[in-house]
Every structure is written in C-alpha cells, then in structure tokens.
C-alpha positions as CSV (number, residue, x, y, z in Angstrom):
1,X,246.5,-63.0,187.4
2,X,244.2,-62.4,190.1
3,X,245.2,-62.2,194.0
4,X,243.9,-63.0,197.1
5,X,240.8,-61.0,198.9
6,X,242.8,-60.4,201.5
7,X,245.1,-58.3,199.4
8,X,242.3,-56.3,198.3
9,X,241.3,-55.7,201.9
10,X,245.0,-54.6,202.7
11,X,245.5,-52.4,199.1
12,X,242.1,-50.6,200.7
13,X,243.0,-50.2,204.0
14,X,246.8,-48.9,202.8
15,X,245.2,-46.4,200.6
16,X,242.9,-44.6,202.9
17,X,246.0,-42.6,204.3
18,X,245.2,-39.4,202.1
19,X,242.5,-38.2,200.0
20,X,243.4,-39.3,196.3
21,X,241.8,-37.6,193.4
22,X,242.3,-40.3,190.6
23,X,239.8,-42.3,188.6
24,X,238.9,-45.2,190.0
25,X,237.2,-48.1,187.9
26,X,239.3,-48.0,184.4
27,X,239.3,-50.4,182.3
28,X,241.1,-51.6,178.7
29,X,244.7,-51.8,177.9
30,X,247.6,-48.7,178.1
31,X,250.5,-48.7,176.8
32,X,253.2,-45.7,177.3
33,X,256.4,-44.4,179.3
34,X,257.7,-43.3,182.8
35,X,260.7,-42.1,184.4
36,X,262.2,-43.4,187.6
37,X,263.2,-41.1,190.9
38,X,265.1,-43.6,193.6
39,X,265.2,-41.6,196.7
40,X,267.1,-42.8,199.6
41,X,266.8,-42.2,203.5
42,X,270.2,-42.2,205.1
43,X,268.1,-42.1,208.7
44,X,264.5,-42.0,209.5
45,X,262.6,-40.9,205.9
46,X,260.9,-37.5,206.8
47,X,260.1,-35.0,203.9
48,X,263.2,-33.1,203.4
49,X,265.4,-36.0,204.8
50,X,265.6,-37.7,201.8
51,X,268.7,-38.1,198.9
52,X,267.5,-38.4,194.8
53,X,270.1,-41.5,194.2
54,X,269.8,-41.1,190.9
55,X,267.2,-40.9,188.5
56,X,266.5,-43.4,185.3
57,X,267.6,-41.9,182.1
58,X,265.3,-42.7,179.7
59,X,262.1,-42.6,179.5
60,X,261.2,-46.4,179.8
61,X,258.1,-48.7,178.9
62,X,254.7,-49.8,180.9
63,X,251.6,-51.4,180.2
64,X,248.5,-51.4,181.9
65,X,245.9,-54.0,181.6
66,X,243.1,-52.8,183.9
67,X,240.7,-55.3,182.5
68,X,243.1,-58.5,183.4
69,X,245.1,-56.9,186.5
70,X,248.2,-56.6,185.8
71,X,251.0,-53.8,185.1
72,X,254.3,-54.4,183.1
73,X,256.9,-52.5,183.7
74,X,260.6,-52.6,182.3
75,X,263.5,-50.8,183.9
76,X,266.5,-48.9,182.8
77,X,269.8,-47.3,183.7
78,X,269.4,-44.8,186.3
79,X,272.2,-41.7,186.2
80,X,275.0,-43.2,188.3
81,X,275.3,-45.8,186.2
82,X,273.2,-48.7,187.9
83,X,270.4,-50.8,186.1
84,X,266.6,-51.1,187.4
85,X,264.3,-54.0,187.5
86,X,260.5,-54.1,188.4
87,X,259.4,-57.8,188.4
88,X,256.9,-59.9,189.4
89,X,256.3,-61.5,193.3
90,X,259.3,-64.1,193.8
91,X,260.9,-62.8,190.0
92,X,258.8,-65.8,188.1
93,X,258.1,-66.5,184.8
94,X,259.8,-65.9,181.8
95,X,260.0,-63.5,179.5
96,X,257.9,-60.4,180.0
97,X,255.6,-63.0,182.8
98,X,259.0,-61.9,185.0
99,X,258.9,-58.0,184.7
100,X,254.8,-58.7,185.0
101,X,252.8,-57.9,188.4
102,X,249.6,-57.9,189.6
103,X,247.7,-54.6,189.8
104,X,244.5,-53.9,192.5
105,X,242.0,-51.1,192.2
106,X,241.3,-49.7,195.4
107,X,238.6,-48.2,194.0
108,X,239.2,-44.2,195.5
109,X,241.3,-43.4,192.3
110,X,244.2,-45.5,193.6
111,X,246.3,-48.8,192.4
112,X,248.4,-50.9,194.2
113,X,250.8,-53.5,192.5
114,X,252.7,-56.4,194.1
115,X,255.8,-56.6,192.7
116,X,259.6,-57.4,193.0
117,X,262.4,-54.8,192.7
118,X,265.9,-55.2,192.0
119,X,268.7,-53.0,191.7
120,X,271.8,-54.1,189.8
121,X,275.1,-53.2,191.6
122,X,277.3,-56.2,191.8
123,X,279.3,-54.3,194.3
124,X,276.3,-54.4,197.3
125,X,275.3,-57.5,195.7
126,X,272.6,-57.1,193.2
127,X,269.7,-56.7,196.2
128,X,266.0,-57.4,195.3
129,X,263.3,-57.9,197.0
130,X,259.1,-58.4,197.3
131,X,257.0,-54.5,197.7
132,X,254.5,-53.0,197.0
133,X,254.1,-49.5,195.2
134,X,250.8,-47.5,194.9
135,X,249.5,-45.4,192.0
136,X,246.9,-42.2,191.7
137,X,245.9,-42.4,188.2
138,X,243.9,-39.7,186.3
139,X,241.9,-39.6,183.0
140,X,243.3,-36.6,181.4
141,X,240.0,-34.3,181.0
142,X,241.7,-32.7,177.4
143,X,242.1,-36.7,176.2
144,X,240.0,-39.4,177.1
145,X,242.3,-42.0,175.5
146,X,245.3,-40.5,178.1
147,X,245.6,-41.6,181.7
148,X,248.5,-39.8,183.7
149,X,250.1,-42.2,186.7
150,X,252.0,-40.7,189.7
151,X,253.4,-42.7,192.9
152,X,251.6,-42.2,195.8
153,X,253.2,-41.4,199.3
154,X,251.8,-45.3,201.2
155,X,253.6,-46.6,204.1
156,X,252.9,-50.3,205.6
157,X,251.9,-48.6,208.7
158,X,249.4,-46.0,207.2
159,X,251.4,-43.0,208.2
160,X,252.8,-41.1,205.3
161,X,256.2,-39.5,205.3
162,X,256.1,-37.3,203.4
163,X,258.0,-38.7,200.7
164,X,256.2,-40.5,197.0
165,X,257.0,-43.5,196.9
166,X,256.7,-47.0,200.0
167,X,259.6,-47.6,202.3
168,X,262.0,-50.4,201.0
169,X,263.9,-51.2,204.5
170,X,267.0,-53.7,205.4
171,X,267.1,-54.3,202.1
172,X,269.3,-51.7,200.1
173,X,272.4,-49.9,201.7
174,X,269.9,-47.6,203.0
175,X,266.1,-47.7,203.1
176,X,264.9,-46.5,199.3
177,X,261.1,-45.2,197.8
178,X,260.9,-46.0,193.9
179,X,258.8,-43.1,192.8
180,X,257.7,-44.1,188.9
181,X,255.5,-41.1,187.1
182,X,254.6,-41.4,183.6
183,X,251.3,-41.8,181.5
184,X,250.0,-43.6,179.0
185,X,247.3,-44.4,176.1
186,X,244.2,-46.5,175.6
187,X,245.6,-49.5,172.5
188,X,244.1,-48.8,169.5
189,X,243.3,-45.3,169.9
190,X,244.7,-42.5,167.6
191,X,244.5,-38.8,169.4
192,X,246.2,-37.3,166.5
193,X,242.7,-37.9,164.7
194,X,244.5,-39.0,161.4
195,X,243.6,-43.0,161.5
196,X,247.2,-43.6,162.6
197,X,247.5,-45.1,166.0
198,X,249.0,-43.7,168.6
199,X,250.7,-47.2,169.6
200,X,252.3,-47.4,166.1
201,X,253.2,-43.3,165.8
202,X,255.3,-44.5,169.4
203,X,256.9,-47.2,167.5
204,X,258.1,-45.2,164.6
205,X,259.4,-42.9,167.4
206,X,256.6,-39.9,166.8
207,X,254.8,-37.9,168.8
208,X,250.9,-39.0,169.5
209,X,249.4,-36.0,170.7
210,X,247.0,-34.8,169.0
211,X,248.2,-30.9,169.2
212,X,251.7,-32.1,167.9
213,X,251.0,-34.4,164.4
214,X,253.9,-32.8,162.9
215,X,256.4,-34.0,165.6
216,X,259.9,-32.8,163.6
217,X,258.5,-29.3,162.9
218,X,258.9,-28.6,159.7
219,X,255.3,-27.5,159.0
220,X,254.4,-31.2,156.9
221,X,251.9,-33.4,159.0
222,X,253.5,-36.7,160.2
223,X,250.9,-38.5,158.0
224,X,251.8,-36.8,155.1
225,X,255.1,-37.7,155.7
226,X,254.7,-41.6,156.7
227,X,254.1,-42.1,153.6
228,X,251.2,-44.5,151.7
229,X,252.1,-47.6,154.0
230,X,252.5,-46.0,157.7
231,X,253.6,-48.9,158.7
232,X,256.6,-49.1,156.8
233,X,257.4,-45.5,156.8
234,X,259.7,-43.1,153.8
235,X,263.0,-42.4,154.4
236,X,263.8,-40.7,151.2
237,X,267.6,-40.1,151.9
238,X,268.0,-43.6,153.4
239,X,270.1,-42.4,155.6
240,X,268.1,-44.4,159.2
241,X,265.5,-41.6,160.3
242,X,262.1,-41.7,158.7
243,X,261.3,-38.1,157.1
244,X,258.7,-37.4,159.7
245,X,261.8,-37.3,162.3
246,X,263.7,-35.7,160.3
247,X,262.9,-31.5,159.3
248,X,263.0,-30.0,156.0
249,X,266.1,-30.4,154.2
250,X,267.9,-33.0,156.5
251,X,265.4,-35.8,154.7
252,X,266.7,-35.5,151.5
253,X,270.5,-35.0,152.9
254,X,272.3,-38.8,153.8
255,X,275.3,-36.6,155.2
256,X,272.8,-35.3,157.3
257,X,270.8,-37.1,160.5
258,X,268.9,-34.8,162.8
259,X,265.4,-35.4,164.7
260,X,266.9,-38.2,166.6
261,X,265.8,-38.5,170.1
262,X,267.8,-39.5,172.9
263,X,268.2,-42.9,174.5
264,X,265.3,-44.0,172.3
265,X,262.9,-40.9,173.0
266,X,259.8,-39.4,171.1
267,X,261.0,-35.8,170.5
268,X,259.1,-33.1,172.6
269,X,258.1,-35.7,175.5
270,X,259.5,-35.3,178.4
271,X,258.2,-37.0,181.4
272,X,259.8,-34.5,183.6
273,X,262.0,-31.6,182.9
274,X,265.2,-32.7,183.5
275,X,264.9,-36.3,181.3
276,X,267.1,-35.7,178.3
277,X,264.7,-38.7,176.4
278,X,262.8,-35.8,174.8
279,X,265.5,-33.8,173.4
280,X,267.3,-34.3,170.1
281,X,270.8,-34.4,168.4
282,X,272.2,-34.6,164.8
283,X,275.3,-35.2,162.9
284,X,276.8,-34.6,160.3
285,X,279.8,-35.8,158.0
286,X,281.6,-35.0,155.2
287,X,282.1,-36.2,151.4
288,X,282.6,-39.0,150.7
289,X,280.9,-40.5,153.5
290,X,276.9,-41.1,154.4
291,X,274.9,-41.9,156.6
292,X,273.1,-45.5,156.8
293,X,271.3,-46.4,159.9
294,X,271.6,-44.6,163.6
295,X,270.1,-45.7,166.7
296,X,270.4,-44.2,170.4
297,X,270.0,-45.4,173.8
298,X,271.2,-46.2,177.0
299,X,274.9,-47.5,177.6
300,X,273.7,-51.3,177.6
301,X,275.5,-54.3,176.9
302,X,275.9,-58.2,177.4
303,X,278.1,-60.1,179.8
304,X,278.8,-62.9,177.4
305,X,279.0,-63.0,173.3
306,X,275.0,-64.1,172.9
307,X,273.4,-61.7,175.6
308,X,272.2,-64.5,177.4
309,X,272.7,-63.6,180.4
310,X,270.1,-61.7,183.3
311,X,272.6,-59.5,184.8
312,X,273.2,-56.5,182.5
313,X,276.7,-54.8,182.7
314,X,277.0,-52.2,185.3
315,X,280.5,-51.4,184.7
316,X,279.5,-48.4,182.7
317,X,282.2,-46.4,184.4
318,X,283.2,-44.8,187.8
319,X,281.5,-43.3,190.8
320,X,280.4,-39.8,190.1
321,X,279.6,-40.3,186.6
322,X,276.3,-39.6,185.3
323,X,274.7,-40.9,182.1
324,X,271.9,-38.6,181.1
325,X,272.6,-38.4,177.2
326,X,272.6,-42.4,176.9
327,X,274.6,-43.0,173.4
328,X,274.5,-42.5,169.7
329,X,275.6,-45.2,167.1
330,X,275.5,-44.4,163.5
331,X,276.9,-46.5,160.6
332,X,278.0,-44.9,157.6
333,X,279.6,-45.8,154.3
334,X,281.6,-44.5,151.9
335,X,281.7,-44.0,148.2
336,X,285.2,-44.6,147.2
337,X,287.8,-46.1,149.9
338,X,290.3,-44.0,151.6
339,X,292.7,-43.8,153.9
340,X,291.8,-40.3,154.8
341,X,289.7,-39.3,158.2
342,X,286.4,-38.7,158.9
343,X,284.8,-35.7,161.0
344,X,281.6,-36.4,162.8
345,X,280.1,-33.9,164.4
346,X,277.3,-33.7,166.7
347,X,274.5,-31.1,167.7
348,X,272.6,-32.1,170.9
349,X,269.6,-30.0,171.5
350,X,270.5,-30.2,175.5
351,X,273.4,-28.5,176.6
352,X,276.6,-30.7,177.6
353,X,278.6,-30.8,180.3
354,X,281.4,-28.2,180.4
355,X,284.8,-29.2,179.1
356,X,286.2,-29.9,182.6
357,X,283.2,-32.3,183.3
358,X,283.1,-33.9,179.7
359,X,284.3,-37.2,179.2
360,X,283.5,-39.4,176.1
361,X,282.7,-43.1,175.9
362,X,283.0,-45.2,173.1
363,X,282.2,-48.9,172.4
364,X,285.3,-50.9,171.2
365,X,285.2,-54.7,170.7
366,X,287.1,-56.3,173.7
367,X,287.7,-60.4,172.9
368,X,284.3,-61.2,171.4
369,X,282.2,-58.2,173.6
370,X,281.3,-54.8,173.2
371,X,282.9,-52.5,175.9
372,X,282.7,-49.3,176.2
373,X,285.6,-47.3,176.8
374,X,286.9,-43.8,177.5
375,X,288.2,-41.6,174.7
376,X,291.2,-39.3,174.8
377,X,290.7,-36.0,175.6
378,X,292.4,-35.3,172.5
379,X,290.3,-37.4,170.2
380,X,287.4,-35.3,170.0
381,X,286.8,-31.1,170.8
382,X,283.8,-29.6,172.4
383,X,282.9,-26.7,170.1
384,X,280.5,-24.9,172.0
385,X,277.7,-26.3,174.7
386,X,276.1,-28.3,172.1
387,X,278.7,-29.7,169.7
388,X,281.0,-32.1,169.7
389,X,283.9,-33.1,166.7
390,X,285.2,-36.4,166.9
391,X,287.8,-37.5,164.4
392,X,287.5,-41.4,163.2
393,X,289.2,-43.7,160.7
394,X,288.3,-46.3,158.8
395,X,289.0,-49.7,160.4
396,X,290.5,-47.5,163.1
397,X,290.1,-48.2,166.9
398,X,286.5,-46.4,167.0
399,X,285.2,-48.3,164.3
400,X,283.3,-51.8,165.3
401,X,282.7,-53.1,161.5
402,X,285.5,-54.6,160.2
403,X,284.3,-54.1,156.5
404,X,286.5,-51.5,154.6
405,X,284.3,-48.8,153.6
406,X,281.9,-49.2,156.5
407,X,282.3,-47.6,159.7
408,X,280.2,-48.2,162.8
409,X,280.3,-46.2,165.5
410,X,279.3,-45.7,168.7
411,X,279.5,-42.6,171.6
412,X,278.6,-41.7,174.9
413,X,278.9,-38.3,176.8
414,X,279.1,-38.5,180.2
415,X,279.3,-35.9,183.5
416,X,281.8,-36.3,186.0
417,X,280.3,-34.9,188.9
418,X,283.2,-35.7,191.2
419,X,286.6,-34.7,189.3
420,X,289.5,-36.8,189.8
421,X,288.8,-39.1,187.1
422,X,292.0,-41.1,185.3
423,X,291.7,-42.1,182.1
424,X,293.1,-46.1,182.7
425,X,290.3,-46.8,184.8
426,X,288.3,-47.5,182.0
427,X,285.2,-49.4,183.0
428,X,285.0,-49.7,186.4
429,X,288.3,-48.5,186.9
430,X,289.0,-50.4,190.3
431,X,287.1,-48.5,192.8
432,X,286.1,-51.0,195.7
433,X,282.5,-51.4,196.6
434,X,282.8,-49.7,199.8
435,X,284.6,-46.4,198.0
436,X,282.1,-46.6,195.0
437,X,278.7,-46.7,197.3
438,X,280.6,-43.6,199.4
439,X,281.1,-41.6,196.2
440,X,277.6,-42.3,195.0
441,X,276.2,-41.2,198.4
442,X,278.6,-38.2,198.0
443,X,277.5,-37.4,194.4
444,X,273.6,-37.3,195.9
445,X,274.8,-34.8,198.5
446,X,276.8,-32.7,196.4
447,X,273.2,-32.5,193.8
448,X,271.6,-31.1,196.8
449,X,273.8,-28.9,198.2
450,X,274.6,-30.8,201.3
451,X,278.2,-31.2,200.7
452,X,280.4,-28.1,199.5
C-alpha cells in the first residue's frame, strides 16, 4: 500500500508547521493500544475554544507496519455512548483491509496517515468522511522495543490552532480534531526479559513491561505463574482468570474473581489518567455457587441475531450518560439446584459514581437479541464508592442462559451526568436527534465548567 509522490510532497510540506522531536526512519511491525480524545469547535477552533465530546473508553488496538506503510487502527465506544471508526480512503476492503490506511514518513519524526473516519450516531446520520491525521512518534530511550505515538496539531493550511489533532469541517454537527495517543511494541520482542513475548503477555491480558513481570502483585513472577505452556496459561481454580491475573488467594478460590481489567484492559496501563481500561474489579459469590468464565468490555452488541451487520448499536442509553466502566459478564454454576438467590458483589478499583448519579445496565434477551437494559434502583445497593450488591436468580430476568444451574450475567455502571433520567426509557428512551445532540453538547459544557 504505497501512495502517490505527490502525497509525500504534501505529508512534508504539512509537517513543517512546528518543530517535531520524534524519530524519523522506523522500521518493523508494532503492535499496542491508544485512547481517543474527540474535541469539537462550536466556532472558529482556537486553543481554549474547544469542547472534549467525549473520550473512547477503552483502551483500543493499533498496528504499525513502518516497513509496508500502513497503520491499523480499530475504534471503540467513546463516553456518551457513540461508536468510532478509523478506516481506510473511500472505507474499502474487507475485513481489517477496511479499518487499514496508509501511513507516510515525513521523515522530521513525523507520520501522516490517509484515512477515513466515521462516527456512529444514527441520529445526525452516521457521518464519515476522507482526513488525514499526523503523528510524532518517539523511541522510548528506557526501551528500544517501545515507541510512544501522540497526534500532532497539522492544519490543511499550515497554521496550527492550537489544538492536537486536523480540522474535520462541514462534516460533523460541528468541526471535530481526533486526537489518538497511545504507544506500542516492536512483534516479537519480549521487554520483560523472560522469553515470553510481549505480544502474547497482551493477549493473556498481562502487563509487558519489563519493571512490572508480576502484573497481579502478589510477589510470584507472571512466568512462574503462566505455567509450563505460556501459551495455554494455569488457572488452577477454573474459575476464567489465569493465576497471573489473579493475586494470592483469589487463584485457588472459584467464588472468588479479582485482577480483571476493565473493558478488556492490561491492569496498571493506563494510556492517560482518567481511562478506567487500567483499573480492576472483582466479585464475589456465595455457596453454592462458582465462578466459570468472566469477561469485560465495552457495552457492544449486534443489530440482528448473527452480528452481521456494520453498524454497531448506539442505543446504549440516553444523552448525558457516560460509559467509562464498560461491563462485566461472568457465568457461574452451581452445585446443587435451588430456588434460593444469589448475591454478587462487586469491588471496582475506580470509584463509582455517587448513588444519585448511579444507574445500572444489564443485558436481557429481547426477541432473539441481546439488549441491554436499566435495572431498578431497587435491584442492586451501592455499598460504599467501590461496591456494588446485586441480587439475581436463577432463570430469573438477569440471567441470559436458560440452563438450570447456570447463570449468566451481564452489568454495566453508568454516570448520569445530566439528572432527569426515567427509568422506561430504556435504551434510547425517545429523545429526538435534535434534543439528544443538545444534551451531549450540554454534557461537554457542563465537564468544563461552561454551564452551571
């Protein structure tokens, strides 16, 4: 995927608006994560004019194949509930060839991609369109297998506006900058120094860096903990975390889950400090029941049965909510059958929302689809500003396995940053597009103090 020479020409003349500091020249293949800041400019974008629309809530995958030229990157959720896409010029190809673009050096520490974005808001219409977004991107001095990637402040016109990211104009309900920061590692390469790669130790969910092999804390090395086959990793209490997530006595406890990173996180990485994708919950349950698989994330699901289809679900919830904590499903089973009810409760590392901004989101099956709706305020009790209770049945409304004896379940905590919530909307509750654009404009204002 090469382009034109002319592009080159323009990536160079587009870069030489300020004096970069990156490292020009790389070459091989990185793989690793970033986090998404949308920024919008209700008028002309100056620094300090600009609104954070939202930011995504996990941190989410890239490559980077300096070799070949190209960059891809997936997309997300960002916080008021909308979904992301970078994708390639004209959004061809299939597969991952559609979230793939081509990548320039500039050669002054810079790199330029040609890409499409989309943002996916059926309510302003699902708007995409061709850009262009340029990188600085460092070797880190500490570890040569590490390159960290920030957006760089590049305008069409040369003149910088103080703001990371290129103007996206005509295009949005107001002109946006996509600012993407992240880093990642050189394949194959293992900075932990114990033969185990860093590309797999991201797979299992662990943390590469070579000052953090022990990534749950408990004092045993993550190696020592993988097990004989790395690849296929212990999990001595078979309860869905590996024992090098899980610390001390929790791996040897199937009533017990704990390490388990948010919306699909490695725990201790944060890409910035206000991503939740580094922090950690567990849960707990009672006799007779155990724990058998969990899994988090971000509040995803299919418009039809198969999950064929390319638009995602964006009817998460209302305006004003924010989705930071992603979900938690767990399945669990129990030893004997009863009738009686079952008290999960969970610890989340990051503090929730107070009680009067709480609301809880569960999946249900709805004709044939997962579809998450909004718990009863009454069906759960925030202990303290990390713990929930919520009280399920077997083969109760909560529960998405049929089977008696297995329960699967599935939660989401959400902020209401704007009050005035109602239970019956449910998701999507009937705002109009008009209203629900308004209210996210008003939830950005209200995050920066603009609006009392």
């Amino acid at each position: 995927m090469k382009l034109k020479a002319a592009l080159v020409v323009t990536a160079l003349l587009m870069s030489g608006s300020a004096v970069m500091a990156g490292t020009p020249g790389l070459t091989g293949v990185y793989h690793g994560q970033h986090l998404l800041t949308m920024r919008g400019c209700p008028s002309a974008c100056l620094a300090g004019s600009e609104l954070v629309l939202g930011k995504g809530i996990q941190n989410a995958d890239w490559s980077w194949n300096f070799d070949e030229g190209w960059v891809l990157i997936r997309g997300t959720t960002l916080t008021v509930g909308f979904d992301y896409e970078f994708q390639s010029i004209g959004n061809q190809g299939e597969g991952d060839n559609r979230i793939t673009a081509d990548l320039i050096d500039n050669q002054d520490g810079t790199y330029t991609t040609y890409h499409g974005f989309q943002i996916y808001n059926p309510n302003v219409g699902n708007p995409r369109t061709d850009t262009s977004t340029t990188f600085e991107i460092t070797e880190d001095p500490d570890n040569p297998n590490l390159i960290v990637i920030t957006t760089v402040d590049n305008e069409p016109g040369g003149v910088p506006d103080g703001i990371p990211g290129t103007q996206i104009v005509g295009v949005f309900p107001m002109t946006v900058q996509p600012d993407f920061e992240g880093s990642a590692r050189l394949e194959g390469s293992s900075s932990g120094g114990d033969g185990i790669s860093d590309q797999l130790k991201e797979q299992l969910g662990l943390n590469p860096d070579a000052d953090n092999a022990d990534t749950d804390g408990d004092g045993l090395p993550d190696v020592d903990e993988l097990g004989a086959d790395p690849e296929n990793p212990v999990d001595a209490d078979a309860d869905g975390v590996i024992d090098a997530l899980e610390p001390g006595a929790a791996a040897q406890d199937p009533q017990l889950v704990a390490g388990v990173a948010l919306l699909d996180g490695i725990p201790g990485r944060q890409v910035t400090g206000d991503a939740l994708s580094g922090t950690t919950a567990e849960a707990s349950v009672g006799e007779p029941w155990r724990f058998t698989s969990v899994a988090t994330g971000y509040m995803s699901l299919a418009t039809d049965p198969d999950g064929d289809s390319a638009i995602p679900d964006t009817t998460r919830g209302d305006a004003g909510l924010e989705y930071q904590y992603g979900f938690i499903r767990f399945d669990l089973q129990v030893s004997a059958v009863t009738s009686d009810p079952l008290t999960v409760r969970l610890t989340f590392q990051a503090p929730l929302p107070e009680s009067s901004r709480l609301l809880l989101y569960a999946a249900q099956a709805i004709d044939g689809n997962e579809r998450y709706q909004l718990m009863a305020s009454d069906a759960y009790q925030r202990l303290d500003d990390h713990t929930l209770e919520i009280r399920l049945y077997d083969n109760g409304p909560w529960d998405l396995n049929p089977v008696a004896g297995v329960l699967t379940f599935g939660v989401a905590p959400v902020e209401n940053t704007l009050g005035g919530h109602q239970e019956s909307s449910g998701n999507g509750g009937g705002i109009g597009g008009a209203a629900l654009a308004l209210l996210a404009l008003l939830a950005a204002c209200r995050r920066r103090g603009a609006v009392p």
